[in-house]
Structure formats: structure tokens, C-alpha cells
DOVOPA-647866 format. One record per residue (C-alpha): residue number from 1; x negated, y negated, z. Coordinates in nm, 2 decimals, padded with zeros to 4 digits. Each point is the difference from the previous one (the first is absolute). Layout:
! residues N
<tiro><pos>NUM</pos><u>X</u><v>Y</v><w>Z</w></tiro>
...
***
This chain:
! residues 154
<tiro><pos>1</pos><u>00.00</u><v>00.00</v><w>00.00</w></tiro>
<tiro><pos>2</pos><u>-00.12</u><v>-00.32</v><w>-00.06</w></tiro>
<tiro><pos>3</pos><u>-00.10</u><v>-00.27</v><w>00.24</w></tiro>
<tiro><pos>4</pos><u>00.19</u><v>-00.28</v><w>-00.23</w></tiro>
<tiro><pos>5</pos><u>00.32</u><v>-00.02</v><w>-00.09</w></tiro>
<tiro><pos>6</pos><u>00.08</u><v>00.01</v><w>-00.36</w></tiro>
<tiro><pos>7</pos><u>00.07</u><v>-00.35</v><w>-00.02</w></tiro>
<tiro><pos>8</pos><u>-00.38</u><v>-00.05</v><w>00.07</w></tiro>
<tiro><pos>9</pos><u>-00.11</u><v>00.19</v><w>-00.27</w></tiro>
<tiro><pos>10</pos><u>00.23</u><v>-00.12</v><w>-00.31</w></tiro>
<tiro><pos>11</pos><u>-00.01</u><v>-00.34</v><w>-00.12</w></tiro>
<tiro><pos>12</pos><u>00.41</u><v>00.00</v><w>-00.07</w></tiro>
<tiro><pos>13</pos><u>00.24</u><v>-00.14</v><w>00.25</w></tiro>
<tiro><pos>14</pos><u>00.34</u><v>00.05</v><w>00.17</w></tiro>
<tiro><pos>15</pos><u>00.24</u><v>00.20</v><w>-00.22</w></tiro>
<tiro><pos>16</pos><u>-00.28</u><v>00.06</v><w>-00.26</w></tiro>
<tiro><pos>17</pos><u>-00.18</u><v>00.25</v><w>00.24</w></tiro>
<tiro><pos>18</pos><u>00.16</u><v>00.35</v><w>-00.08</w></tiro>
<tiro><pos>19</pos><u>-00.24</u><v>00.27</v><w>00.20</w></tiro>
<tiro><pos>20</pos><u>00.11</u><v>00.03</v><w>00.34</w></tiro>
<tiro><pos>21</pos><u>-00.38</u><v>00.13</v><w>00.13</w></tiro>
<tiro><pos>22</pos><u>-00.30</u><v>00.15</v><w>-00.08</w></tiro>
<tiro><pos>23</pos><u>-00.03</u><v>00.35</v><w>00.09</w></tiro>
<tiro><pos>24</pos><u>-00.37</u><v>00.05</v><w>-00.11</w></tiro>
<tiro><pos>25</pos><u>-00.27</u><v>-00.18</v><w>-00.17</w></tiro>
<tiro><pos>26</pos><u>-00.30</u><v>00.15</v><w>-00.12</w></tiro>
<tiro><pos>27</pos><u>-00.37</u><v>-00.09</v><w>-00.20</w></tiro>
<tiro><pos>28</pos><u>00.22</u><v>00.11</v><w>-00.29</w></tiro>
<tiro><pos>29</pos><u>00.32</u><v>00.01</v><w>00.04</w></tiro>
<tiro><pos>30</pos><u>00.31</u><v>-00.09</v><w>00.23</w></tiro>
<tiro><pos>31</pos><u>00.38</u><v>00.14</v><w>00.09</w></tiro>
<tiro><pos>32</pos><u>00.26</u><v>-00.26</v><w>00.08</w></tiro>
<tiro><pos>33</pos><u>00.34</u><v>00.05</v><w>00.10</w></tiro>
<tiro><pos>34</pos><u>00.36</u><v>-00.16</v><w>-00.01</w></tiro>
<tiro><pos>35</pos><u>00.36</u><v>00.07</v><w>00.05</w></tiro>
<tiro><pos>36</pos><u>00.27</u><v>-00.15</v><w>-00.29</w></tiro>
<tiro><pos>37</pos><u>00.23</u><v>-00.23</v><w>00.21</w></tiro>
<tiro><pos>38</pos><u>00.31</u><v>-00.22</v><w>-00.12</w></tiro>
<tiro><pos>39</pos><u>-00.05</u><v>-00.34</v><w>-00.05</w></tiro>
<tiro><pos>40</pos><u>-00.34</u><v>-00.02</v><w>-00.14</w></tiro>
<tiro><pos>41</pos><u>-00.11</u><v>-00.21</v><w>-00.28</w></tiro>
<tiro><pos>42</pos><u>00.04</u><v>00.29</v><w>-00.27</w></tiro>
<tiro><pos>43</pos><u>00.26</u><v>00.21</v><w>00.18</w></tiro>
<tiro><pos>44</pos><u>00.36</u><v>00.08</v><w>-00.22</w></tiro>
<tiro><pos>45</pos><u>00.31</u><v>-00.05</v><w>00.12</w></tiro>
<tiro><pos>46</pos><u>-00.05</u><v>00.38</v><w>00.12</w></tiro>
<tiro><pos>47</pos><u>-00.27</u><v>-00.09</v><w>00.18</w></tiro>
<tiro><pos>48</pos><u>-00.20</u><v>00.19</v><w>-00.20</w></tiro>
<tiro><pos>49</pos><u>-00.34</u><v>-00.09</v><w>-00.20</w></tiro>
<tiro><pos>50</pos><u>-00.06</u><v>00.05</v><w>-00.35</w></tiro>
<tiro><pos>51</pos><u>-00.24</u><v>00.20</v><w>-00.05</w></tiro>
<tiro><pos>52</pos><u>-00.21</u><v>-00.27</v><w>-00.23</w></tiro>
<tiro><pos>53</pos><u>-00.10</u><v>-00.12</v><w>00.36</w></tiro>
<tiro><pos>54</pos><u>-00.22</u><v>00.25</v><w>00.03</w></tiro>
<tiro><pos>55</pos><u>-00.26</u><v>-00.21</v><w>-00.20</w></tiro>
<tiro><pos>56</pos><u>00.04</u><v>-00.26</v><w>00.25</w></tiro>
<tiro><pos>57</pos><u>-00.06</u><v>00.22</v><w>00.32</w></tiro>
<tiro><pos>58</pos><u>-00.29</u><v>00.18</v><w>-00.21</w></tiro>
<tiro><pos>59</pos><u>-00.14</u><v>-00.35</v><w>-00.02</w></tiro>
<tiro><pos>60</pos><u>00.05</u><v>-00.10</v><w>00.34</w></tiro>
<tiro><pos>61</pos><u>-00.15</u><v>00.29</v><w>00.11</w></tiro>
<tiro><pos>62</pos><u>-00.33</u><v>-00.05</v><w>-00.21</w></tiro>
<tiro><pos>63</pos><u>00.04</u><v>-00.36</v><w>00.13</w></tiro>
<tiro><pos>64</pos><u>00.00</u><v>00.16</v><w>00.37</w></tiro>
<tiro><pos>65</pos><u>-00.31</u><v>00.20</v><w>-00.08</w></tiro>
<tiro><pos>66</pos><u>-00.17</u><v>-00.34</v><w>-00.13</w></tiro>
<tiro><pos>67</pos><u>00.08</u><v>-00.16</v><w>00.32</w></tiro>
<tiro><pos>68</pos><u>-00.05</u><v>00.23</v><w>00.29</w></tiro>
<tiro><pos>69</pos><u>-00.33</u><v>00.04</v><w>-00.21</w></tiro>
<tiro><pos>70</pos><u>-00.10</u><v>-00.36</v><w>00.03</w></tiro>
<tiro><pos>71</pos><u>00.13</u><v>00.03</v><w>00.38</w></tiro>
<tiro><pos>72</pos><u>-00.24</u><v>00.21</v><w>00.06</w></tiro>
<tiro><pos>73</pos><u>-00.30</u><v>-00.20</v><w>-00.18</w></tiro>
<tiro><pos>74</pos><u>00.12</u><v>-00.32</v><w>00.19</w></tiro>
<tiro><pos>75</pos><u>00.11</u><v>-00.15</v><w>-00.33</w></tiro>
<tiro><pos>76</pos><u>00.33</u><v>-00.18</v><w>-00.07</w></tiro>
<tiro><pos>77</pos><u>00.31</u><v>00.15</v><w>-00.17</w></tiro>
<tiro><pos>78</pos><u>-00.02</u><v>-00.12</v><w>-00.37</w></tiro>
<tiro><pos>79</pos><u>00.22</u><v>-00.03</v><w>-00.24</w></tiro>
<tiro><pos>80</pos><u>-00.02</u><v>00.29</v><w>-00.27</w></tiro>
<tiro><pos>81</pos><u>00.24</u><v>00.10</v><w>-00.35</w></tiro>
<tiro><pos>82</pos><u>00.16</u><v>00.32</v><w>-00.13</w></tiro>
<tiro><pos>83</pos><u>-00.10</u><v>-00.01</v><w>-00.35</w></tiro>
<tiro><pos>84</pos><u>00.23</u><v>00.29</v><w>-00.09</w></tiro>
<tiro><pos>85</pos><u>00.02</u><v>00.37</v><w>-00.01</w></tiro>
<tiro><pos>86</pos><u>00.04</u><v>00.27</v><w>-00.25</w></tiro>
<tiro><pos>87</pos><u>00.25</u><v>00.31</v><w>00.02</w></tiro>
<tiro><pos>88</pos><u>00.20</u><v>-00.09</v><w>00.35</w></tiro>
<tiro><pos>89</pos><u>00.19</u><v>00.32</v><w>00.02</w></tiro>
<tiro><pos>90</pos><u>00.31</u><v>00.04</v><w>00.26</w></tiro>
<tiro><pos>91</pos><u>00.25</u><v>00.26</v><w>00.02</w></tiro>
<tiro><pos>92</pos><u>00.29</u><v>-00.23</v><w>00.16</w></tiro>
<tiro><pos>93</pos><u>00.11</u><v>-00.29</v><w>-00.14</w></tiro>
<tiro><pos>94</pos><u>00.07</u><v>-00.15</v><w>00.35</w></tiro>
<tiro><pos>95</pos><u>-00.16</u><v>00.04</v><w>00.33</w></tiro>
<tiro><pos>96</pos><u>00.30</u><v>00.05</v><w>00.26</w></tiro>
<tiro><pos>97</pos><u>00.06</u><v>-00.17</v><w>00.29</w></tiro>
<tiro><pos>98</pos><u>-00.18</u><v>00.09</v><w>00.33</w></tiro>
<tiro><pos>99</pos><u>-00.25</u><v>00.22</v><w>-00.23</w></tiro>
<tiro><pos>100</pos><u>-00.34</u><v>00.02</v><w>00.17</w></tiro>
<tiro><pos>101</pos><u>-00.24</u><v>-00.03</v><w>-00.27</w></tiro>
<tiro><pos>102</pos><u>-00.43</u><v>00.06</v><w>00.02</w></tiro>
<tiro><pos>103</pos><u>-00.16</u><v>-00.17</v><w>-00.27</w></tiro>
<tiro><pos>104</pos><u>-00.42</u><v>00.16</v><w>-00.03</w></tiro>
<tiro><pos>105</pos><u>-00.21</u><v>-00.23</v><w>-00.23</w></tiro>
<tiro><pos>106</pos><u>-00.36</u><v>00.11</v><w>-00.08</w></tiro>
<tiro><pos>107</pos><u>-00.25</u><v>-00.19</v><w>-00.14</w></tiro>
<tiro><pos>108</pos><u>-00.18</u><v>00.16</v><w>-00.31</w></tiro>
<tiro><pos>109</pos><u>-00.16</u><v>-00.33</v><w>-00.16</w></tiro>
<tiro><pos>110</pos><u>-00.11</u><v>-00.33</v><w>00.19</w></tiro>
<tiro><pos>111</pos><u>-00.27</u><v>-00.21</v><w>-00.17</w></tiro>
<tiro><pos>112</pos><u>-00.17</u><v>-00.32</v><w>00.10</w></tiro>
<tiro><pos>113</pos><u>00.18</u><v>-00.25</v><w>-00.19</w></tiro>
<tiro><pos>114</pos><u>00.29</u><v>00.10</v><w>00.18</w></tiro>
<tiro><pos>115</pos><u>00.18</u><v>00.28</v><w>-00.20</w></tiro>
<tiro><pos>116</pos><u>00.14</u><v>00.27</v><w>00.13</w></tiro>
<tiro><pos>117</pos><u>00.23</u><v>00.34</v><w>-00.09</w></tiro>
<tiro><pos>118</pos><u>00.17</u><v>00.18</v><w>00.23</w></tiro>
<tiro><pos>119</pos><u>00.21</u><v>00.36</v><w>00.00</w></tiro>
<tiro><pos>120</pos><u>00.32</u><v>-00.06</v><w>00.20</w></tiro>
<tiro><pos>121</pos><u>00.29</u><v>00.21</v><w>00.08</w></tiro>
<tiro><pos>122</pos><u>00.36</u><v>-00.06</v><w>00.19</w></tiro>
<tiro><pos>123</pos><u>00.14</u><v>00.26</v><w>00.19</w></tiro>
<tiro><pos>124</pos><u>00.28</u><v>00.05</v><w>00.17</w></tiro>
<tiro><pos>125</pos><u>00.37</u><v>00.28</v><w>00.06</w></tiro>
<tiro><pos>126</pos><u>00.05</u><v>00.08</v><w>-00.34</w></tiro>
<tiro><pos>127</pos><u>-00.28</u><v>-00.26</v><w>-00.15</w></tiro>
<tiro><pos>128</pos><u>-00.28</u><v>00.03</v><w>-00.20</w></tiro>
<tiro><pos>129</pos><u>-00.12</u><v>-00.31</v><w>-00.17</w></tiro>
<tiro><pos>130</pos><u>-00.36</u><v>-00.06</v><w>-00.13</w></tiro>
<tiro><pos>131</pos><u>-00.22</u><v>-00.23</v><w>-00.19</w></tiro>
<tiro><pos>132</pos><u>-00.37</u><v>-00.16</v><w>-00.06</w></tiro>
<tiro><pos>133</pos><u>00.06</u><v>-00.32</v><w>00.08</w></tiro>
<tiro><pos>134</pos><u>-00.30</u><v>-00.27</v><w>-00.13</w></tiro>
<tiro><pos>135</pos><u>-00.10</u><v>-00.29</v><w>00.22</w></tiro>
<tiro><pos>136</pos><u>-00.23</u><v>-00.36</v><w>-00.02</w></tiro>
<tiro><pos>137</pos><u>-00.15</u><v>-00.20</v><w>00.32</w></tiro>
<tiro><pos>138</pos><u>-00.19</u><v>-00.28</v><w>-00.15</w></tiro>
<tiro><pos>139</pos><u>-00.37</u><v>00.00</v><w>00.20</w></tiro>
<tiro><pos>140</pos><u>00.10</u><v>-00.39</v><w>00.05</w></tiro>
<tiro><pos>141</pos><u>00.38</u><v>00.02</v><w>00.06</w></tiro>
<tiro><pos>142</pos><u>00.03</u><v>-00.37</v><w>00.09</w></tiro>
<tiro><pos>143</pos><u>-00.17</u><v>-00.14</v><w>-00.32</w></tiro>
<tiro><pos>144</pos><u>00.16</u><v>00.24</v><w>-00.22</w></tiro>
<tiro><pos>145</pos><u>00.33</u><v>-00.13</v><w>00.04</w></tiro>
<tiro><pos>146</pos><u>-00.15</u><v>-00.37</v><w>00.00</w></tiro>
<tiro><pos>147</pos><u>-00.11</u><v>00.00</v><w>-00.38</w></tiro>
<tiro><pos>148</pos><u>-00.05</u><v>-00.33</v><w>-00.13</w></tiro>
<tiro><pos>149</pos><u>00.29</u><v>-00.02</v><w>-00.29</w></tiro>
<tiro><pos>150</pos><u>-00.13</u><v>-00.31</v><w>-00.18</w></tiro>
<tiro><pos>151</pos><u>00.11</u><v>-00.08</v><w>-00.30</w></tiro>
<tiro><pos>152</pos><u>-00.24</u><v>00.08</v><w>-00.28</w></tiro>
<tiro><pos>153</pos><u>00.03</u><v>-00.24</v><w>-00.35</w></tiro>
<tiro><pos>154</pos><u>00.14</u><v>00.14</v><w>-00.34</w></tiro>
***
């Protein structure tokens, strides 16, 4: 268990944070953990989430992993970006309410301009979803989004 709460490791706020709590973080890899409730940001009228949310908790998860991570170093939580992912693959088109769902992500690629793969996979009673999700945390996160946008002559 970790000694942060998630909130301290992913650079979202309020309703934007979906994992509940980190079960496990490792050199390589983490497990994180949540239970759909009503009322959330994505939830149905069901209470339900669709299962194209899975991306998102993928993501937050990675993002978890990046933070608990810098935790450790004494480094700040920065900003990073889901740059996609190829194949997700679920077997439900929702995720039903009061589902507990696990979500594993494993790092397989992480160079040193900030680049990074990783192999993640959702889990829960009756769910199976999976997917390699690629990521980007600019060395310099603070100049990176302060590009100078000047305009250049014709």
C-alpha cells in the first residue's frame, strides 16, 4: 500500500481522479484499484461506465506509477500525455455499477526523452479488457507547454 494517497500521485483533480488507491507499485510495474460508483463524471444513467473508460483508468494508472515513482526520488508530480493506444480489447461494453476493477500496467519501453509504452490490463467479475497504451513526459514539462508561438512573416 502506498504511503500517499492517490491524489498525490496524479496531477488531475476532484471528479477527474477515477482510481480509488494503489494496491502495489513496483520498479516496473503497478496495480491500482477502483469500484464504479453512480454519480461520477462518466457514469450512465445506470450507473454504469462505458467500457471506453478503461483507456482513462489505464492512463491514470501509468500516471500513478509516474508519480509514486517521482515520490519516491523526491521529485514533483509532473504533468505527463496519453499519446494513444493500439488494439484496446474489452469484452463488455459497460463496466456495471459497484464492479471492483484491478487495472496491472507494466512498463516494457521508457526512454530518456520521455517516452514510454506500457502493457495494461482491466480486470474485474466477468471483465477482461486489455491494451498497450503509449505515453510522453516532456524532460522540461514546464517549458514544453510554454512554447514561444510568435508569429513568423510570409
Amino acid at each position: 500500500m502506498s504511503q500517499w494517497p492517490i491524489a498525490e500521485l496524479i496531477p488531475h483533480a476532484a471528479d477527474m481522479i477515477l482510481i480509488d488507491r494503489l494496491l502495489r507499485c513496483g520498479d516496473e510495474d503497478i496495480e491500482t484499484q477502483l469500484t464504479v460508483r453512480a454519480g461520477g463524471l462518466f457514469s450512465q444513467a445506470d450507473g454504469s461506465l462505458p467500457a471506453w473508460v478503461g483507456i482513462e483508468l489505464m492512463a491514470q494508472s501509468i500516471a500513478a506509477y509516474a508519480g509514486y515513482q517521482a515520490r519516491l526520488a523526491g521529485a514533483p508530480v509532473e504533468l505527463g500525455f496519453l499519446l494513444g493506444t493500439r488494439k484496446y480489447e474489452c469484452n463488455v461494453e459497460r463496466f456495471p455499477l459497484g464492479a471492483e476493477l484491478h487495472i496491472h500496467a507494466t512498463r516494457s519501453l521508457q526512454d530518456d526523452n520521455g517516452m514510454g509504452v506500457f502493457e495494461c490490463q482491466l480486470r474485474g467479475p466477468g471483465i477482461e479488457a486489455m491494451a498497450r497504451l503509449n505515453v510522453f513526459r516532456p524532460p522540461q514539462v514546464a517549458s514544453y507547454l510554454q512554447e514561444d508561438f510568435q508569429e513568423q512573416p510570409l
